[in-house]
N, C-alpha and C positions, 0 to 999 in steps of 0.2 A: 347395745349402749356402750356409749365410752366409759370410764372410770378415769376423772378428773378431779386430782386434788390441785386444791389452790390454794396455797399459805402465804401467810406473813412467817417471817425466817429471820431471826440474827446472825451475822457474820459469822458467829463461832456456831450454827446449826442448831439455835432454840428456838422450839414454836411455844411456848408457855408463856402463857396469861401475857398476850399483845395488847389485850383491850382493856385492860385494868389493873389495880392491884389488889381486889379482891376474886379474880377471876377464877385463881389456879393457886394457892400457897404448900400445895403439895410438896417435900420435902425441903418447907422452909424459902421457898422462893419467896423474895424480897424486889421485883423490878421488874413488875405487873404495870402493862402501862408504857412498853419500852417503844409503840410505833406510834404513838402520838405526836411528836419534833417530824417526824418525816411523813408524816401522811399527805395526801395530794388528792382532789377530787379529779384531776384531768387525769394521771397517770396510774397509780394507787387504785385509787376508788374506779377511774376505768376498766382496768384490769378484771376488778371482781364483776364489775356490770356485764362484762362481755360473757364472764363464764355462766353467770344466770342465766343470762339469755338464752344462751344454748343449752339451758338445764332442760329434761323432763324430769330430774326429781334429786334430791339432795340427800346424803347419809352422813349419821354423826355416831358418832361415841357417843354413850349419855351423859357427862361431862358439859362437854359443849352443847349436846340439844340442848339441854337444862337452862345454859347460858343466854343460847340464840331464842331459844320459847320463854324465856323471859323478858326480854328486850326489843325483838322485832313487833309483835303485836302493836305497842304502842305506839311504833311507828308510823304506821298506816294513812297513808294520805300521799307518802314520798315513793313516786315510783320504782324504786330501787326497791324498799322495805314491801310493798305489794307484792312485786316478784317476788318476792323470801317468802311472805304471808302465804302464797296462793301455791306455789310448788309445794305438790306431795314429798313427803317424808319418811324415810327410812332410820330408826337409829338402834343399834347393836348395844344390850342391855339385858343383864343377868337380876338386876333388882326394881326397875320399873315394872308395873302391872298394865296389861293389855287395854286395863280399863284408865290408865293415866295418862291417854298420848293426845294430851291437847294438839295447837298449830299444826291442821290439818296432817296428821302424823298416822299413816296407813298400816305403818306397818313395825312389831317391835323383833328385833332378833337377836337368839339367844347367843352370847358370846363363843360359845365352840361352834355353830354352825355360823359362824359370819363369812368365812373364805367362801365356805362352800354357794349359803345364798346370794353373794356376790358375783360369783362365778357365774350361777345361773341366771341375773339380770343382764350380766354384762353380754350377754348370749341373745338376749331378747334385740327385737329393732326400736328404734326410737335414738331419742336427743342424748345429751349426757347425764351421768351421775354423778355429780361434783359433791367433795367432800372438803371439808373447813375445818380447820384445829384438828379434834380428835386424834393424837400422836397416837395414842398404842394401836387405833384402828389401821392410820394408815402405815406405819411399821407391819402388822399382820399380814395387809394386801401388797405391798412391796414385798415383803420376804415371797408371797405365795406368784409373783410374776402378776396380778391382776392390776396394776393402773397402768394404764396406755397415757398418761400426759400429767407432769407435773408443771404447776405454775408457782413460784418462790417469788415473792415481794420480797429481794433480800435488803435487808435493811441496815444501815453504816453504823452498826451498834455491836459491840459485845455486849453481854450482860452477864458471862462469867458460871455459866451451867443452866442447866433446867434440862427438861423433857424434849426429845429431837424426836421425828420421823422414822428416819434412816433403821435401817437394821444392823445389829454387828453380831451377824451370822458367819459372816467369813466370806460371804456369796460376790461375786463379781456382775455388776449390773453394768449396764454401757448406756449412757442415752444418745440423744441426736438434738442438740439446739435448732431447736425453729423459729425463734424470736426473740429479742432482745429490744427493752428502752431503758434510759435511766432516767429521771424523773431529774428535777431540778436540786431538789433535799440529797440526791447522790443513791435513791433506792433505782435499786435494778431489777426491773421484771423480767424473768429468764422464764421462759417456758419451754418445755422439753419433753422428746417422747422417749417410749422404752424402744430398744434397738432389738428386734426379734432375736435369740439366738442362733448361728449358723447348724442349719444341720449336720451329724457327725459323719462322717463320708461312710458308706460301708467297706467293711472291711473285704481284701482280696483274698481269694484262696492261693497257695501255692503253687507258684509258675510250675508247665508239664512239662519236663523237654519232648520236644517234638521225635519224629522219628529218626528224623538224619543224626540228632543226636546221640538215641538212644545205640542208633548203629554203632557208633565211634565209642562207645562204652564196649563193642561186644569184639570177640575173639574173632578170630578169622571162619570159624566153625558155626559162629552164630549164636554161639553161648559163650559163657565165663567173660573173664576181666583181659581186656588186652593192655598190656603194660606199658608206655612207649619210654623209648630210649633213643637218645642221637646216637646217631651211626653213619659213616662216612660225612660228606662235607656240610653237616649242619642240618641235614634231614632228620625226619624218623621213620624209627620200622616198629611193629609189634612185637613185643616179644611174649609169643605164646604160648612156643615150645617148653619141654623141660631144658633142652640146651641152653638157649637164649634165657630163662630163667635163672639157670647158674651159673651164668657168666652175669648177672645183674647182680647177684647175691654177691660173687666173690669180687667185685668191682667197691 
């Protein structure tokens, strides 16, 4: 499976509480509700249809499940909110119970194993695992190299801080633009994959000189050091007598 996040993004890189302003108030957030002026069902709400589509299954932080298994059920009748309804569910959760996981929700995991159970869906075959909101989640699996494709609804808004994705590890990611629209409202859907890293080249051992080399290192005897020195018009000779050695000394 691929591992697909897809966010709504503000210009200055906040995903917190898009849908509302009771969504997210975690550290006093004030401007919940920031993608409603730009929302678009052709371009916007496109974007996220396309990544359903290609879902075999969805994963949240419990945050966001909480939000999205509150809201989509009642949806039900609009084919968008169907898709959402009927895709199995993964959501990463240290305080949920195994026995809480309404909207079709298969599976609960424990916050230190999420890299790892990640790893090993992303290994399995099948559609994608598209992930929505949840920042600290997808901050986790960006730092750990696991999502192969971001999609940013970036949206013509500061809003002046909140909760971001992104990691500030220090680590250097590369991606590769693969598509690009701007919607009419001015939101730009960027979708983007992760750039493999190059492999490190192996390292060489130390050149050997060969034999003709090692000859020119050797005396005229086959052993020791032959010393060279110009001598008549611009040539050289060995000097590997004691003679010739102390006439190099007294020179």
């Amino acid at each position: 499976m691929r591992v697909v996040v897809s966010e709504f993004i503000s210009l200055d890189g906040v995903v917190q509480a898009p849908g509302g302003p009771d969504e997210d108030r975690d550290g006093g957030f004030a401007n919940g509700g920031w993608t409603h002026p730009f929302f678009d069902p052709e371009v916007v709400g496109g974007a996220f249809a396309d990544a359903v589509s290609k879902a075999d299954a969805l994963l949240y932080g419990r945050r966001t499940w909480e939000n999205m298994a509150g809201a989509w059920p009642e949806r039900a009748g609009d084919p968008f909110a169907d898709r959402m309804n009927e895709l199995p569910k993964y959501v990463v959760s240290d305080t949920l119970g195994d026995a809480d996981l309404p909207w079709n929700t298969k599976e609960r995991i424990p916050v230190e194993a999420a890299a790892a159970r990640v790893r090993e869906l992303r290994d399995t075959e099948g559609g994608d695992l598209v992930i929505m909101g949840s920042p600290s989640l997808v901050r986790t699996l960006l730092s750990a190299g696991l999502v192969d494709e971001l999609r940013l609804m970036v949206m013509p808004v500061l809003v002046g801080g909140g909760k971001s994705i992104f990691p500030e590890d220090g680590g250097l990611r590369t991606l590769e633009l693969v598509s690009t629209v701007i919607s009419e409202a001015g939101v730009h859907v960027a979708t983007y994959r992760a750039v493999p890293r190059p492999a490190r080249p192996p390292s060489r051992p130390p050149a050997v000189p060969g034999a003709g080399a090692l000859d020119d290192l050797r005396g005229p005897s086959g052993h020791g050091t032959a010393i060279m020195k110009p001598h008549g018009h611009g040539d050289t000779a060995p000097l590997s007598s004691p003679a010739r050695a102390r006439r190099l000394t007294r020179s």
